[in-house]
ROTI-607766 format. One record per atom (N, C-alpha, C): x negated, y, z. Coordinates in steps of 0.1 Angstrom, whole numbers, plus 5000, padded with zeros to 4 digits. Layout:
BEGIN
XYZ ...
# end
This chain:
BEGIN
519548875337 519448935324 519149085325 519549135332 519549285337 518249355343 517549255351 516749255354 515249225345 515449135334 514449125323 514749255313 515849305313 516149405303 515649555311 515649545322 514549645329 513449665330 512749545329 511249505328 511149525316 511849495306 511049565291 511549675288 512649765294 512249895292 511249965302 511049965312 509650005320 508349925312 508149815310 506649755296 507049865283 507849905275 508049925264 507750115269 508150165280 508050285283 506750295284 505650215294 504650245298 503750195284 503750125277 503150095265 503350215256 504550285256 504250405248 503450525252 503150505268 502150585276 502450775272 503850755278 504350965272 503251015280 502351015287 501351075296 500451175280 500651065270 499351075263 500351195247 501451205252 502151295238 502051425240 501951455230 501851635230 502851685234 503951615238 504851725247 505151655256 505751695266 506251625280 508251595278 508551495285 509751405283 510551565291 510551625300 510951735304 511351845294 510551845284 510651965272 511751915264 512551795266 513651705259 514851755268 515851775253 517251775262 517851685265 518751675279 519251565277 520351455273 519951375270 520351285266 519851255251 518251295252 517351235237 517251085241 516951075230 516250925232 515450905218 514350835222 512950775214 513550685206 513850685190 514250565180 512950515168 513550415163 512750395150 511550335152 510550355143 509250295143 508750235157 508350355164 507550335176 508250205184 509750215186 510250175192 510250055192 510349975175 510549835175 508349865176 507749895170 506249865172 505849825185 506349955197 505949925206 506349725215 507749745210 507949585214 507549465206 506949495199 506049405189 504749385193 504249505204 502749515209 502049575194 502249635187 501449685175 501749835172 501649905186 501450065184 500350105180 500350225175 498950265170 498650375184 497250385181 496950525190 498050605197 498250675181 499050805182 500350755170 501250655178 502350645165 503550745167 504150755154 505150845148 506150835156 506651005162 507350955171 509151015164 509750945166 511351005164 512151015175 512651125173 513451145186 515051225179 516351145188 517351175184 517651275194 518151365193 518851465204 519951565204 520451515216 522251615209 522251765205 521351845205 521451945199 520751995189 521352135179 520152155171 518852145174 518652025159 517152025163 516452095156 516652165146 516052235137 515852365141 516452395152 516052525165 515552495173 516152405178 514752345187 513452295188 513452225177 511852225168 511252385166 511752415161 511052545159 510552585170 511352635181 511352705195 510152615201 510252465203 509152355207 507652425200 508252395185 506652445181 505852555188 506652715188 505852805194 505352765211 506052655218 505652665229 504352565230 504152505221 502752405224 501952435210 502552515199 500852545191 500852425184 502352395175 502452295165 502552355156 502352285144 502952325130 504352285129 505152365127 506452345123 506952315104 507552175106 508252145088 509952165094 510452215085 512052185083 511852065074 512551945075 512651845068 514151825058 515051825068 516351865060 517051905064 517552055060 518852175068 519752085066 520352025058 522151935057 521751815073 521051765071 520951665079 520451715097 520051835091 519451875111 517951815112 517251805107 515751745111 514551785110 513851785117 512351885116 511451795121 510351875117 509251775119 507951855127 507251815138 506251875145 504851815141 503651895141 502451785138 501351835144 500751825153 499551865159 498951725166 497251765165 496251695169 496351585166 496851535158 496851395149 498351365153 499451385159 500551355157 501351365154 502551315149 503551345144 504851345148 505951455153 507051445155 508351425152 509151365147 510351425143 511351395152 512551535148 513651585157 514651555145 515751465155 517351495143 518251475153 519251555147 520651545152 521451455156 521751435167 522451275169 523751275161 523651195154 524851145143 525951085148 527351165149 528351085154 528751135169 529251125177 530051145189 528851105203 528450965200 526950945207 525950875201 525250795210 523850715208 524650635197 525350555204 525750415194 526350475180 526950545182 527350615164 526050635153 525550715165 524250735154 523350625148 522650535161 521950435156 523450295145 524250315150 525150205136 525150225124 524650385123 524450465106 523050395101 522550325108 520950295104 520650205092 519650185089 519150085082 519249935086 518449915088 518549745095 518649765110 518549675116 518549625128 517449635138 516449615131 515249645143 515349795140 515649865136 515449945137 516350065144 517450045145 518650085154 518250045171 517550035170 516749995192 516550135198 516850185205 516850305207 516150305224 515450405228 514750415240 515050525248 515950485259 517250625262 515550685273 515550835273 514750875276 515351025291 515350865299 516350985314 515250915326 516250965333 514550915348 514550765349 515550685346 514850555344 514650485331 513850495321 514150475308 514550355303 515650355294 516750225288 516450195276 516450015273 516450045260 517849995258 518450055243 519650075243 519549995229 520349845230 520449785214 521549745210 522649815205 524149835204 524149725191 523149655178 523749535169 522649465170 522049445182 521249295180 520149285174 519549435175 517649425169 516849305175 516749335192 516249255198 515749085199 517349075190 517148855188 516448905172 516649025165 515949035152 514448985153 514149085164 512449105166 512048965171 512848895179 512648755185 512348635173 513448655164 513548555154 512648615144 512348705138 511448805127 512548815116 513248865113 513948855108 513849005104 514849055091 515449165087 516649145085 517549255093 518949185092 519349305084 520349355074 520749525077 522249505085 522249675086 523449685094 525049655090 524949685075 525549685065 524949765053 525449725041 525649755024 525949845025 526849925033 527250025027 525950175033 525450075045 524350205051 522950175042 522750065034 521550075026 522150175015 523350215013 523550304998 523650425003 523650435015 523850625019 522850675014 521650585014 520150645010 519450515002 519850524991 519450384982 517750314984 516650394990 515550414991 515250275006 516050265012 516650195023 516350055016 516850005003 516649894995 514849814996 514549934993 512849904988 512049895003 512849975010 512049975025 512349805034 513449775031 513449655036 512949545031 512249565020 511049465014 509749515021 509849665024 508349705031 508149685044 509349645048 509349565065 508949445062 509249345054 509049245052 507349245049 506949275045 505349295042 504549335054 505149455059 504449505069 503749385081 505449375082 505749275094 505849125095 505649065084 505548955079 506948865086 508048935087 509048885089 509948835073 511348775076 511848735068 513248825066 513848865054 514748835050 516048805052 516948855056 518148745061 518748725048 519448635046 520348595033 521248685029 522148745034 522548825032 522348945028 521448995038 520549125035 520349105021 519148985016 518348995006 519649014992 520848934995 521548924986 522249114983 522449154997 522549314994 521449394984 520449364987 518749454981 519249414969 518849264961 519449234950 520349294941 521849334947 523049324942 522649464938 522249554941 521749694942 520749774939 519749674931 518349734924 518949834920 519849824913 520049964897 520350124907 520750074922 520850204927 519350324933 518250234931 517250274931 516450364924 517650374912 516950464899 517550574903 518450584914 519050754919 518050834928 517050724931 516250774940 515050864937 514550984947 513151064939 512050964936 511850994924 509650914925 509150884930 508951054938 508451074948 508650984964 509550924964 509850904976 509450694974 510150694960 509550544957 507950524959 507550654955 505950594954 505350584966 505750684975 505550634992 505750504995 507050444997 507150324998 506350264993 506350254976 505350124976 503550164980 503350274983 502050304987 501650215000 502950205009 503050175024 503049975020 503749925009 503849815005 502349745003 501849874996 500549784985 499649795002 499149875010 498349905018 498849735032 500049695030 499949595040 499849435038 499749325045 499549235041 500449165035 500649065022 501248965018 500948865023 501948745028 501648645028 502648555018 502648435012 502848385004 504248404996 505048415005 506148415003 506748525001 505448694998 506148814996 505948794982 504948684977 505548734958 506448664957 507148584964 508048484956 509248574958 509248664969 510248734975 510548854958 509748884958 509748984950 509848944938 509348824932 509748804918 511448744918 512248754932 513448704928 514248834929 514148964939 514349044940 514349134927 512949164922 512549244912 513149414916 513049424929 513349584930 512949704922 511649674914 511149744909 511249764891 512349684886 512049654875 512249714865 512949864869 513049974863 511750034859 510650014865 509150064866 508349944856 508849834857 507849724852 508649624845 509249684832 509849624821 509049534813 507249624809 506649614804 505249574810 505649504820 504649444823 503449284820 502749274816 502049164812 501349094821 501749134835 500849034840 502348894845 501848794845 502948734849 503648754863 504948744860 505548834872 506048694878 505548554879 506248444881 504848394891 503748414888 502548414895 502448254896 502748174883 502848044881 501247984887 500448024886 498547994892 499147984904 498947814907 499447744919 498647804930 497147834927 496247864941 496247994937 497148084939 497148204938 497548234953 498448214955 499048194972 497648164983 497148084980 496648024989 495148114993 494548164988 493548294985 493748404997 494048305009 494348455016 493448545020 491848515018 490948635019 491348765013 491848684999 492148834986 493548844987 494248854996 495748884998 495949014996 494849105004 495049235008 494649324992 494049274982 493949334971 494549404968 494449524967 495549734964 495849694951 495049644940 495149664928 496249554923 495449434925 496449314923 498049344921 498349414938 499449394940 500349464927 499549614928 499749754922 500149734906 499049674903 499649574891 500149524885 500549394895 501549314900 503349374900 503149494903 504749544908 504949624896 504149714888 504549824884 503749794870 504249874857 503849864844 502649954842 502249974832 501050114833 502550244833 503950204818 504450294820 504850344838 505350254841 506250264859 505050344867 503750304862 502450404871 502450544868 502850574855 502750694851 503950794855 505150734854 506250784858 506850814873 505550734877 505950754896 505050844904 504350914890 503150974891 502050934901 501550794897 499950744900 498950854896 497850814897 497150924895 495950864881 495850924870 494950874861 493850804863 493250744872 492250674875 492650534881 494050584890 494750434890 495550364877 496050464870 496750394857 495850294845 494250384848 493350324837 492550194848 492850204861 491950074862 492949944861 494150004868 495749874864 495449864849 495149924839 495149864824 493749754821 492949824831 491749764830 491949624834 492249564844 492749464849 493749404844 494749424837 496049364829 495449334820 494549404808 493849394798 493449224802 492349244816 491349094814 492048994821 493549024826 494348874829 495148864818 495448954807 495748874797 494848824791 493148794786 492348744777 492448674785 492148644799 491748494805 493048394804 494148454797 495448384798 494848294783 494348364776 494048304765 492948254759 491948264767 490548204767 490448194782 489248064784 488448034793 487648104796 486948204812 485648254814 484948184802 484448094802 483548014798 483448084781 484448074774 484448114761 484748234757 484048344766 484348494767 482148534759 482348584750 480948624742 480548674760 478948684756 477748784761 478648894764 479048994752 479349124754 480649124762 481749044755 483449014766 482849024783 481848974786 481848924796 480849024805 479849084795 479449214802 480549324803 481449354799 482349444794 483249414806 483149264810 484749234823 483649344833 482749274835 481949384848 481649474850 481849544839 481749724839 482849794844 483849704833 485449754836 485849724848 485149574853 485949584868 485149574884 483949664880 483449654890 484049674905 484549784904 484949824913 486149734923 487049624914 488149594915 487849404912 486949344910 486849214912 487749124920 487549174930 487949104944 489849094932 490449194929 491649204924 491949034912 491049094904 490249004896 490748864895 490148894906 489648684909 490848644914 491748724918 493148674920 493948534912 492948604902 493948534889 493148454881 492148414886 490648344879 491348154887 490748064877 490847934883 489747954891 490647824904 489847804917 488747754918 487447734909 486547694907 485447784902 485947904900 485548034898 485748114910 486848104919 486648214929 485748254938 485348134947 484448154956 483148194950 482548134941 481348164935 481048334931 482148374922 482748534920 482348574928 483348584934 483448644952 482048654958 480948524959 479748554966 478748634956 478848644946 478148754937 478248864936 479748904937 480249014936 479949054950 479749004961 479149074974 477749074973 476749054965 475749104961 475249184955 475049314959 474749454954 473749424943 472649344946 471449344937 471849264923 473249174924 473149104914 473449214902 473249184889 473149284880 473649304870 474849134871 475949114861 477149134865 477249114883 478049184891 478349314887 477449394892 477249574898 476349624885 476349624871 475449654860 475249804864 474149804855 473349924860 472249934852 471450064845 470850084837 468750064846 467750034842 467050004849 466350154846 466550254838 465850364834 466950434831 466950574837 467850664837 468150744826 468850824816 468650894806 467851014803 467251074813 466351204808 464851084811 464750994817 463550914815 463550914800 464250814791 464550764782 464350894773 464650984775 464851124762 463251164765 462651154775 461351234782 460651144771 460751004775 459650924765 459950924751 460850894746 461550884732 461550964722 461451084730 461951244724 463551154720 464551134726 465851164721 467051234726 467451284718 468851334719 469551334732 470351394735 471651344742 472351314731 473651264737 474551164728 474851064726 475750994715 476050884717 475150734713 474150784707 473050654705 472450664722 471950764723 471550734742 472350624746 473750704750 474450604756 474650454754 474150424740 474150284733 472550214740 471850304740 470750284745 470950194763 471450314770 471350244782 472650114785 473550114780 474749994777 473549884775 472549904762 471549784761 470849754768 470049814777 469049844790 470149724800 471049804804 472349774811 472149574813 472949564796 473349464796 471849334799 470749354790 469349274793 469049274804 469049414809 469349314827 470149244832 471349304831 472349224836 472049034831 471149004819 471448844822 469548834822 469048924829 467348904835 466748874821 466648964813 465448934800 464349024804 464249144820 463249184818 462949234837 461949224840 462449244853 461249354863 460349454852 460149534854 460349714850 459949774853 460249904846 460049914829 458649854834 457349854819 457949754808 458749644810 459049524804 460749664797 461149734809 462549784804 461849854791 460949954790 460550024784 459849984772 459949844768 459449764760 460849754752 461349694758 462949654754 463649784745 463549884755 464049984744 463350074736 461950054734 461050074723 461549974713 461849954712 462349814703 463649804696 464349834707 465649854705 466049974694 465250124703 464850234691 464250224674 463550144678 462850054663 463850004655 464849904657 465749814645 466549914651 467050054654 468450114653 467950254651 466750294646 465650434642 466850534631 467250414619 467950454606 469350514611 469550454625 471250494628 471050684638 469750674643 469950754654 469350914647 
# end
């Protein structure tokens, strides 16, 4: 046992390759050690390049970060004076320094979050890994265990993150845990916006697999943000699950979790608020009509509104519609897909003598849509069409 628990701290040391960090394990005092992210990543085999590095160490670190910074030509953040932690960032990396919490290692990592995450990487001439409550069978089994209830409420934000392990990592849940997250939505509303909206940024950006909506419609961590939400939060559309091309959909999810109010309040950005309306809008009509029985215009109007965001779309479209969607919608040229005017508007005003304004723009919407279902399929045929069009609409313009 001692000997496999050496071999994966020398694999887990050389996998993090300190050769390649912007500072040297020497520039550390001792008795730091490498916690958090990297640590369970690297034993997962899913480090990035240059992943986030945290390091605990017995002394001020918020002087020692600083002092570090001037010696290698970082940028120095204070992150938080009460707590001792700073943060370094040069050439695409990221550092952070905090105060080891408690008397030693094990004190500090038992203040943690969950379990994989308390793995600590003692950083001396033969490097250790140090796992004082059992990350290690976590990472084995996938699991999310927490340490305790009472360390998800030191920082209520801790709640929402252990749903974003779950996503990330496509691990599970422990029963208990989930029953802690649960029991303690309402402490979530103590938390900054700001700091919620990261989380779910890091949420919407990773993979779902079937079992994170079911996760979350029992959970409902978010429901402070998505009282008023219309899309069904029960995701009763049996082949909704099963779609794992479109799992990774930003919007879906974004949708999915949060109200237009909860988008505005966690400060989304106006372009995300109007295309989540745009999309709630056409899964509520399709709740109540069929594709099929959506007019000409309904149905030119889905493709303008959702060009950008289909793929979101079709989430929620019966399975006899998706594939077909989906190969159209990867068709640039198609023109009911990707609509598009065939004559641009100083063409149109050049020939016409007209206006800027709002009959123009009625103009090309018409251009728009006759192509979009092929009534004309040259320039000279477009230019016909809205000679015409100008004719029965002369009295309005």
């Amino acid at each position: 046992m001692i000997i496999e628990h050496t071999l994966l701290s020398n694999d887990l040391f050389g996998d993090l390759n300190p050769k390649d960090w912007p500072i040297s394990i020497d520039d550390l005092p001792p008795g730091s050690a490498l916690v958090g992210g990297s640590v369970r990543d690297g034993l997962l085999n899913k480090l990035s390049p240059k992943p986030d590095l945290d390091f605990v160490i017995p002394i001020n670190a918020i002087k020692f970060s600083e002092n570090l910074s001037k010696k290698i030509n970082a940028t120095y953040i204070k992150l938080d004076e009460k707590r001792d932690i700073a943060r370094l960032v040069i050439n695409g990396w990221t550092l952070d320094f905090a105060r080891q919490v408690g008397g030693n290692l094990k004190d500090d990592l038992l203040r943690r979050d969950f379990r994989i995450n308390a793995i600590a990487l003692k950083l001396q001439e033969k490097p250790e890994i140090y796992d004082p409550v059992g990350g290690l069978d976590d990472l084995k089994s996938k699991k999310i265990v927490a340490i305790s209830e009472m360390n998800l409420l030191d920082d209520p934000l801790r709640l929402l993150r252990g749903f974003r392990l779950m996503c990330e990592l496509d691990f599970e849940l422990e029963k208990k845990t989930k029953r802690f997250l649960k029991n303690n939505v309402e402490k979530l509303n103590n938390v900054a916006p700001e700091r919620i909206k990261m989380e779910i940024l890091k949420i919407l950006h990773s993979k779902w697999n079937s079992s994170v909506w079911q996760t979350y419609s029992e959970l409902q961590l978010l429901k402070k943000w998505n009282d008023d939400n219309l899309i069904d939060l029960e995701l009763k559309r049996k082949d909704i699950a099963s779609k794992s091309p479109l799992q990774g959909c930003f919007l879906a999810k974004l949708t999915f979790l949060l109200s237009d109010e909860g988008l505005s309040r966690l400060t989304f950005s106006k372009n995300e608020i109007k295309r989540c309306k745009n999309l709630r809008f056409w899964v509520h009509k399709i709740n109540d009509l069929d594709i099929e029985d959506l007019s000409e215009d309904e149905r030119f109007q889905l493709h303008i509104d959702l060009e950008e965001d289909l793929p979101s779309f079709i989430l929620f479209l019966k399975e006899r519609y998706s594939s077909p969607w989906l190969k159209r919608w990867k068709d640039p040229s198609d023109a009911l897909f990707h609509p598009s005017s065939p004559l641009d508007g100083h063409l149109l005003q050049k020939v016409f003598q007209l206006p800027p304004g709002p009959s123009l723009g009625e103009l090309i919407r018409h251009l728009s849509k006759e192509k979009a279902y092929g009534r004309f399929f040259t320039d000279t045929e477009a230019l016909e069409v809205a000679r015409k069009w100008i004719l029965e609409n002369s009295p309005f313009l």
